[in-house]
C-alpha positions as CSV (number, residue, x, y, z in Angstrom):
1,X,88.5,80.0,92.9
2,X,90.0,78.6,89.6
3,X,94.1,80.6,89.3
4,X,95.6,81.5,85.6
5,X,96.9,78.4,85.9
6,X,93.8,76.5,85.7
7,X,93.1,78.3,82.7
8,X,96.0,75.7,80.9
9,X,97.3,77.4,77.9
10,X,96.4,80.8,76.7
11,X,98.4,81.6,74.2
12,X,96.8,83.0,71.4
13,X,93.3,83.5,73.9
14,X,92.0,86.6,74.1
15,X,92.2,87.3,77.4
16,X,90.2,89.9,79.3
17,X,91.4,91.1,82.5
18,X,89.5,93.4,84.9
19,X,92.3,95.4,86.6
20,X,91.6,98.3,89.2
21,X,93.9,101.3,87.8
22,X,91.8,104.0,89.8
23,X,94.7,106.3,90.5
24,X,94.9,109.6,91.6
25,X,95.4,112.0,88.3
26,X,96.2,115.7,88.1
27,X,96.9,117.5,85.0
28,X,97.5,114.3,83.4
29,X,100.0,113.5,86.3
30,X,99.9,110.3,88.3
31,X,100.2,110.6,91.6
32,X,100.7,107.7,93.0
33,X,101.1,104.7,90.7
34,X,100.9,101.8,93.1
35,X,97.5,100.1,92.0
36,X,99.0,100.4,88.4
37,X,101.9,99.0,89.5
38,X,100.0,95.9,91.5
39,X,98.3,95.0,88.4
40,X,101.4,94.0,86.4
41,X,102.4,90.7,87.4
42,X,98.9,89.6,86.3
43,X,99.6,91.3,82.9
44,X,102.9,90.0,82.6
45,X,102.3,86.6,83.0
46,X,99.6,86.5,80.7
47,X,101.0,88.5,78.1
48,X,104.7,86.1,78.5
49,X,102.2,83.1,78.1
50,X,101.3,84.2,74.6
51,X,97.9,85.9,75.7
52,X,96.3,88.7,73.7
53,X,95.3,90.9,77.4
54,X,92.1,93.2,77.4
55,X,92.1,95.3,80.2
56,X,89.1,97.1,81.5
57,X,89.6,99.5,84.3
58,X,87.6,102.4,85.6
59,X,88.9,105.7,87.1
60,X,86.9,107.8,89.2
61,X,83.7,108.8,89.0
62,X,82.3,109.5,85.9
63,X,78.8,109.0,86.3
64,X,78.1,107.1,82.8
65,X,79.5,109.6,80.6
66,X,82.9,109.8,78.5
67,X,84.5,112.5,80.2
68,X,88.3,113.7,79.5
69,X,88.7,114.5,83.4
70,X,88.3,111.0,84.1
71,X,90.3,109.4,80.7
72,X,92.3,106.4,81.2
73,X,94.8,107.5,78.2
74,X,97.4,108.6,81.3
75,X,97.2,105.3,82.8
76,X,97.6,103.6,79.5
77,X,100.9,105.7,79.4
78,X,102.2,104.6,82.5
79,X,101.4,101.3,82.2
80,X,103.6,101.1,78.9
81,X,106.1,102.8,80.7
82,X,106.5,100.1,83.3
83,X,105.5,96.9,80.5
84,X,108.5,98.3,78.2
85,X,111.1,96.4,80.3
86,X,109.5,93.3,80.1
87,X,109.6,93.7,76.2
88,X,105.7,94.4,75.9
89,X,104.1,96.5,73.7
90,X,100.6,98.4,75.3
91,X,97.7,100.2,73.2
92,X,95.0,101.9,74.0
93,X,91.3,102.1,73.0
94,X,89.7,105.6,73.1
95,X,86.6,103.7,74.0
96,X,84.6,100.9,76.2
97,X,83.3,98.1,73.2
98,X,82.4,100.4,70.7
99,X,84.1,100.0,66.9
100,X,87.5,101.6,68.3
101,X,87.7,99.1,71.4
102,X,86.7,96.0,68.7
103,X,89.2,97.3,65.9
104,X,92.1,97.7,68.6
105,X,91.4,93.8,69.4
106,X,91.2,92.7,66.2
107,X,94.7,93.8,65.6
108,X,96.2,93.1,68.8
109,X,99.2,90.8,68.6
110,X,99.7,87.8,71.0
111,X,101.9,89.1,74.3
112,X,100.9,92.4,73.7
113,X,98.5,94.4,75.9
114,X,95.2,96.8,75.1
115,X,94.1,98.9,77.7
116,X,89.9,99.6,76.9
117,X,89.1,103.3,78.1
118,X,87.3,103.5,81.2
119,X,84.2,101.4,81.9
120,X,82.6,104.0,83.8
121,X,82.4,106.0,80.7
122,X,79.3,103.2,79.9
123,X,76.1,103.9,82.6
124,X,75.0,100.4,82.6
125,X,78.4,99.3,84.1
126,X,77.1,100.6,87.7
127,X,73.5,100.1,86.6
128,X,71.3,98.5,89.5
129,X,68.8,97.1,85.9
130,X,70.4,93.8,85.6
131,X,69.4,93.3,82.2
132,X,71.1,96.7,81.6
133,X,74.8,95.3,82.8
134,X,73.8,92.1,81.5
135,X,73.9,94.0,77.8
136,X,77.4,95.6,78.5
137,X,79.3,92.5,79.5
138,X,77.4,90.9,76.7
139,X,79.4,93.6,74.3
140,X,82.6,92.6,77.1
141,X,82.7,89.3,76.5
142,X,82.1,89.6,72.5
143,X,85.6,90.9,72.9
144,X,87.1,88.2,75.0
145,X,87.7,84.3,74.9
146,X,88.5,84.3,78.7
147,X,87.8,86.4,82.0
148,X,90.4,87.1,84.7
149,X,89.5,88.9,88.0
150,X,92.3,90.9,89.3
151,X,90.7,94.3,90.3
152,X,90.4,93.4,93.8
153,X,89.7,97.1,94.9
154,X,86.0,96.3,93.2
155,X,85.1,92.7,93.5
156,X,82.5,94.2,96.7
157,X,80.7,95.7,93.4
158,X,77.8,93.9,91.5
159,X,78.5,95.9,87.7
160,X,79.4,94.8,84.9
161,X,83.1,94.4,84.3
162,X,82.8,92.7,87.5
163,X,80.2,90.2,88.3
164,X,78.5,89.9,84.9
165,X,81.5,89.2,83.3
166,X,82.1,86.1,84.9
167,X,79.1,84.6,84.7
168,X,79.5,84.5,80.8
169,X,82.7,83.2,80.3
170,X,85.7,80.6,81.5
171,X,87.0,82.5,84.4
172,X,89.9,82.8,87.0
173,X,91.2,85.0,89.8
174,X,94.1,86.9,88.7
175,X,97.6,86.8,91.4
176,X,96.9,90.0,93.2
177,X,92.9,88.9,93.4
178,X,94.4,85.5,95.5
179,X,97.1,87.1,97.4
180,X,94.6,89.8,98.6
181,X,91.8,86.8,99.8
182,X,95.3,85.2,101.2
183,X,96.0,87.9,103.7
184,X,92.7,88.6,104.5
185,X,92.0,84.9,105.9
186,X,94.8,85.5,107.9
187,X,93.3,88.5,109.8
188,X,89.9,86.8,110.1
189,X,90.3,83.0,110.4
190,X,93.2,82.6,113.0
191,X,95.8,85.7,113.4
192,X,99.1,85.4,115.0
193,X,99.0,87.3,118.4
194,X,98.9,89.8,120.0
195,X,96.7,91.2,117.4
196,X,96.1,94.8,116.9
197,X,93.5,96.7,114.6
198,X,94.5,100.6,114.1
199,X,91.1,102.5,113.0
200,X,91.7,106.3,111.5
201,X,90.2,108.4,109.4
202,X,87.2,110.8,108.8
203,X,84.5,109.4,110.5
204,X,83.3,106.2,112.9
205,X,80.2,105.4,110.3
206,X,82.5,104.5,107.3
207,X,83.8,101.6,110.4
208,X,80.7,100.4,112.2
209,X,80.3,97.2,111.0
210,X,84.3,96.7,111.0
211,X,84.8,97.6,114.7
212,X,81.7,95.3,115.5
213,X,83.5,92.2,113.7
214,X,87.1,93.2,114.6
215,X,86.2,93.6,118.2
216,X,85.8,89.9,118.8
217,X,89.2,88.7,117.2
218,X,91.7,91.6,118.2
219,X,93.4,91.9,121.1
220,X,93.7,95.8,120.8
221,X,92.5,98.5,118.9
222,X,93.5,101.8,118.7
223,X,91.3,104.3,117.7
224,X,92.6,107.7,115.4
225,X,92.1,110.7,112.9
226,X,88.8,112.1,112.9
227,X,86.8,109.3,114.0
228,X,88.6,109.7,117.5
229,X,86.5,112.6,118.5
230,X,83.2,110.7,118.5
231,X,84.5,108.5,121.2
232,X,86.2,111.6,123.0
233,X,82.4,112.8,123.3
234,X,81.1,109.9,124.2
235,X,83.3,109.9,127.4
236,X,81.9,113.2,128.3
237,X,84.8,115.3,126.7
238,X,84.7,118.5,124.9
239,X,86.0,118.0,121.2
240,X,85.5,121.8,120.6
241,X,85.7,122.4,116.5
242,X,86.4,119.0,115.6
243,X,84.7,116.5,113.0
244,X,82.0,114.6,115.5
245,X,79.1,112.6,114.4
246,X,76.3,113.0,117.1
247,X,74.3,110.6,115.9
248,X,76.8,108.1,116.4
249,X,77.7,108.5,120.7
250,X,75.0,105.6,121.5
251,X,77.0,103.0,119.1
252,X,80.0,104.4,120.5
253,X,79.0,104.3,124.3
254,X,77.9,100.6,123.7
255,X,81.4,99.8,122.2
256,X,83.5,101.7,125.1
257,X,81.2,99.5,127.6
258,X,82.0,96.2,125.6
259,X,85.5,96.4,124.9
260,X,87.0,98.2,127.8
261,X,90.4,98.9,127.5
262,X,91.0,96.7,124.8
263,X,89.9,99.8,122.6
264,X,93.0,102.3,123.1
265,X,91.8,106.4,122.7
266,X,95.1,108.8,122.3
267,X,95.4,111.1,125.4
268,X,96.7,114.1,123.8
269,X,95.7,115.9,120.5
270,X,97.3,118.3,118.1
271,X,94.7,121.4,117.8
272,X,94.3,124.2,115.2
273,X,92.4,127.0,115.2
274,X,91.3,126.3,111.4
275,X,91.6,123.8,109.3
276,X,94.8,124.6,107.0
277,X,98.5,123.5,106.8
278,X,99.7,126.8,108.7
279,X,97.0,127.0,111.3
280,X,98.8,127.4,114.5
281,X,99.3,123.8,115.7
282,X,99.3,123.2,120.0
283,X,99.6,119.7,121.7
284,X,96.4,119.9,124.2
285,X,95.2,117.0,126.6
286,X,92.4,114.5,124.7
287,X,90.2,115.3,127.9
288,X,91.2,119.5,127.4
289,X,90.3,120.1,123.8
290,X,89.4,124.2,123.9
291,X,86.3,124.8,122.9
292,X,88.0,127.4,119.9
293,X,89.9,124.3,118.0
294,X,89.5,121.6,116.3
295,X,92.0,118.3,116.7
296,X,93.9,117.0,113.4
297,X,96.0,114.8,114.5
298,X,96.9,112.4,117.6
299,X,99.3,114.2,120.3
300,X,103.0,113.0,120.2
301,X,102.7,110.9,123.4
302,X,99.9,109.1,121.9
303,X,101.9,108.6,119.2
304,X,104.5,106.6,120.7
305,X,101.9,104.5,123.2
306,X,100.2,103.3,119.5
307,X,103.8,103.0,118.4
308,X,104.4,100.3,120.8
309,X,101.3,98.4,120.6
310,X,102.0,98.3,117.1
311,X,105.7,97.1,117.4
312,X,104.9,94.6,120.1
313,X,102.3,92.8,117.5
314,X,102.2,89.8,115.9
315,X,99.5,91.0,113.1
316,X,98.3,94.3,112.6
317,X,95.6,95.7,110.6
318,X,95.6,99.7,109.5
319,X,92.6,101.4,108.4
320,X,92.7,104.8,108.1
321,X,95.1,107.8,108.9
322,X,95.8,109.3,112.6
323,X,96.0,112.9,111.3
324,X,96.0,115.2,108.5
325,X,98.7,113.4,107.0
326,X,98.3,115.8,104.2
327,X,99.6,118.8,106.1
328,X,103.1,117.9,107.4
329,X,102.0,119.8,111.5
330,X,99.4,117.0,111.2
331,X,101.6,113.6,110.0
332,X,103.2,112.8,113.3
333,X,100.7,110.0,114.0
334,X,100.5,108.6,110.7
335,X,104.4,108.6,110.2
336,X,104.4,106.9,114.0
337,X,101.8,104.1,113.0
338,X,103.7,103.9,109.7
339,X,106.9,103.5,111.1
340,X,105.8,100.7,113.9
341,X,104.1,99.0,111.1
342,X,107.4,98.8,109.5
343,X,109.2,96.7,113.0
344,X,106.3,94.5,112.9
345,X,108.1,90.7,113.2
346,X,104.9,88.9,111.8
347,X,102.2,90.0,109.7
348,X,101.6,93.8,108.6
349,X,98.6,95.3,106.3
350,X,98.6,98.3,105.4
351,X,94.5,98.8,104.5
352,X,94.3,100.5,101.0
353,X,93.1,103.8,100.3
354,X,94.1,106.8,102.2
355,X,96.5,104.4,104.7
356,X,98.4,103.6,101.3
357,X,98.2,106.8,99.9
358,X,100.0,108.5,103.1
359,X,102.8,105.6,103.4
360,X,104.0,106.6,100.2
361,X,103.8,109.9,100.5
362,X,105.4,110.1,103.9
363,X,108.5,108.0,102.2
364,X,108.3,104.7,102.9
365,X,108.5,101.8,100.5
366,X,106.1,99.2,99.6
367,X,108.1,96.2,100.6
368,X,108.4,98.0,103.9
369,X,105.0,96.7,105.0
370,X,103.8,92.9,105.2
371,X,101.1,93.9,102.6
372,X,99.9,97.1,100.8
373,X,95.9,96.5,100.0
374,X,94.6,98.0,96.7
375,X,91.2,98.0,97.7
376,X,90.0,100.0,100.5
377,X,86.5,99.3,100.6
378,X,86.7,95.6,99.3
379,X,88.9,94.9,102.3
380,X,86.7,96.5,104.9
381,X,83.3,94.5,103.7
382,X,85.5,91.6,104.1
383,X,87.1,92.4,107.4
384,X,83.1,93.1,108.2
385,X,82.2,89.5,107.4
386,X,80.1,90.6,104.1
387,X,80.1,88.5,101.3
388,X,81.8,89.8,98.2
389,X,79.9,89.4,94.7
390,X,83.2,89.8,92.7
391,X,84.6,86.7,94.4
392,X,81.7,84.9,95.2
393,X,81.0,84.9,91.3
394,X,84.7,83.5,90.6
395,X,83.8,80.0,92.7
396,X,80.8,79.4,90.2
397,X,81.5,77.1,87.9
């Protein structure tokens, strides 16, 4: 993949950059800014390099339609906000291409910075009719002289802003693009070990294809949050009210058989009657779950035994939260993982999307971690071995 640098000199280029600023918004309040803020050194150095920058972004999940839920004008904001201190100026267009998108480039200045309102907005971004996306990133590239990739949180998507997009014009993978791909070699190619994969979250079919890949190169991995109780069943244990997915014991079964104990289960579990933050919480054994309750989090002692597998590592890989992180009776495990993640000596990712969204808002700083993904889903169908249109585009000439 050709870098900014192989671009040579940009200055007065019109650059477009397609940036993932898919934050979570409330009232017109960010809630976590960290995929805005991982998008800036891109900017910057474009922008300090004389560049006029275009940034298309998308935010949520519009479903082709302009929709003032799902408005990028916050982002644009906050992405001011934070540019101000390098001494750069950002605008914002109130649409995709259309005549406010090409006037706002027509009088954008060189080292200043227009944000275009969300691509999603447009249906044939996400269009499966290639002609269709081939017609919007024909009106994306009218705009632009040059194409940098540095949304990594959608590069496993074929749309648009994308794939398309590349194919049309000079094109390059932006810093956080090539640091991401960096990282992820290093948990796939040849990890430092002991090497230790932690697997949370809602459910076991959102990770199939990831424990089947990961199972072969870790050393351990320790299996949380709602996901646990399929494999709780699978032994023969009763998970009571919590989330299971029946159809999914068989898998399960085949990878308890394969892995043995390299696959770690906790042994206790924090149990509510209901689901809600002041549901009466109880520490139960993982083989003693009452019938009555439903588990939302991994007991304290498993806590600490992940805790140390964690510590003791070399490289570890987090997917997923342990608990409820949300609902502080249910954040022990998470905070626990966190916190070990944090003593790691060599190489520590934290695995996008919910994992990043709960180290932040448990308290813990970015630069506490090895590596903060942006992209969730991009990283798993790399972990998975999956090829990823987005950056199998950006190594065509």
């Amino acid at each position: 993949m050709k870098t900014i640098d192989d671009l040579g000199d940009v200055a007065g280029l019109r650059v477009l950059v397609r940036s993932d600023l898919n934050v979570p918004i409330k009232n017109d309040v960010i809630g976590d800014d960290g995929r805005i803020r991982a998008s800036l050194p891109t900017l910057v150095k474009l922008a300090k390099a004389g560049a006029k920058v275009i940034v298309t972004a998308h935010l949520g999940r519009p479903k082709g339609t302009p929709n003032p839920e799902f408005t990028l004008a916050p982002v644009a904001k906050r992405l001011g906000e934070l540019l101000k201190d390098e001494g750069i100026t950002v605008h914002f267009a109130a649409d995709v291409t259309g005549e406010a998108a090409q006037a706002a480039v027509q009088d954008l200045d060189e080292g200043e910075v227009l944000l275009l309102e969300n691509v999603r907005y447009d249906a044939r971004e996400e269009s499966k009719d290639e002609s269709q996306r081939d017609q919007l990133a024909d009106e994306l590239t009218a705009l632009a002289d040059v194409f940098v990739s540095d949304g990594f949180g959608v590069v496993h998507r074929k749309q648009a802003s994308v794939y398309d997009v590349a194919r049309k014009l000079p094109h390059a993978a932006g810093g956080l693009v090539l640091a991401e791909v960096e990282v992820l070699k290093k948990l796939t190619e040849d990890p430092a070990r002991p090497y230790v994969v932690v697997l949370g979250g809602a459910k076991v079919s959102d990770k199939l294809a990831v424990i089947d890949n990961l199972l072969a190169k870790a050393d351990k991995v320790l299996i949380g949050g709602g996901m646990v109780f399929t494999f709780l069943k699978a032994q023969g244990h009763e998970v009571g009210k919590s989330l299971l997915e029946e159809d999914q014991l068989d898998v399960v079964r085949g990878y308890l058989k394969e892995a043995g104990d390299r696959i770690v289960l906790p042994t206790d579990i924090v149990v509510a009657p209901e689901f809600k933050a002041d549901s009466p919480a109880t520490v139960v054994a993982a083989d003693a779950i009452p019938a009555d309750q439903l588990g939302l989090d991994i007991g304290p002692d498993s806590a600490k035994a992940f805790a140390a597998e964690v510590a003791a590592a070399k490289t570890v890989f987090w997917n997923g939260p342990m608990g409820v992180f949300e609902m502080e009776a249910f954040a022990g495990g998470t905070k626990a993982v966190a916190q070990a993640l944090t003593e790691v000596t060599g190489l520590s990712v934290v695995g996008g999307g919910d994992s990043a969204a709960a180290v932040r808002q448990l308290g813990f700083a970015d630069d506490a971690f090895g590596h903060i993904s942006t992209g969730g889903g991009a990283s798993l169908e790399y972990l998975e071995g999956k090829e990823l249109p987005g950056l199998a585009v950006l190594e065509e000439d």
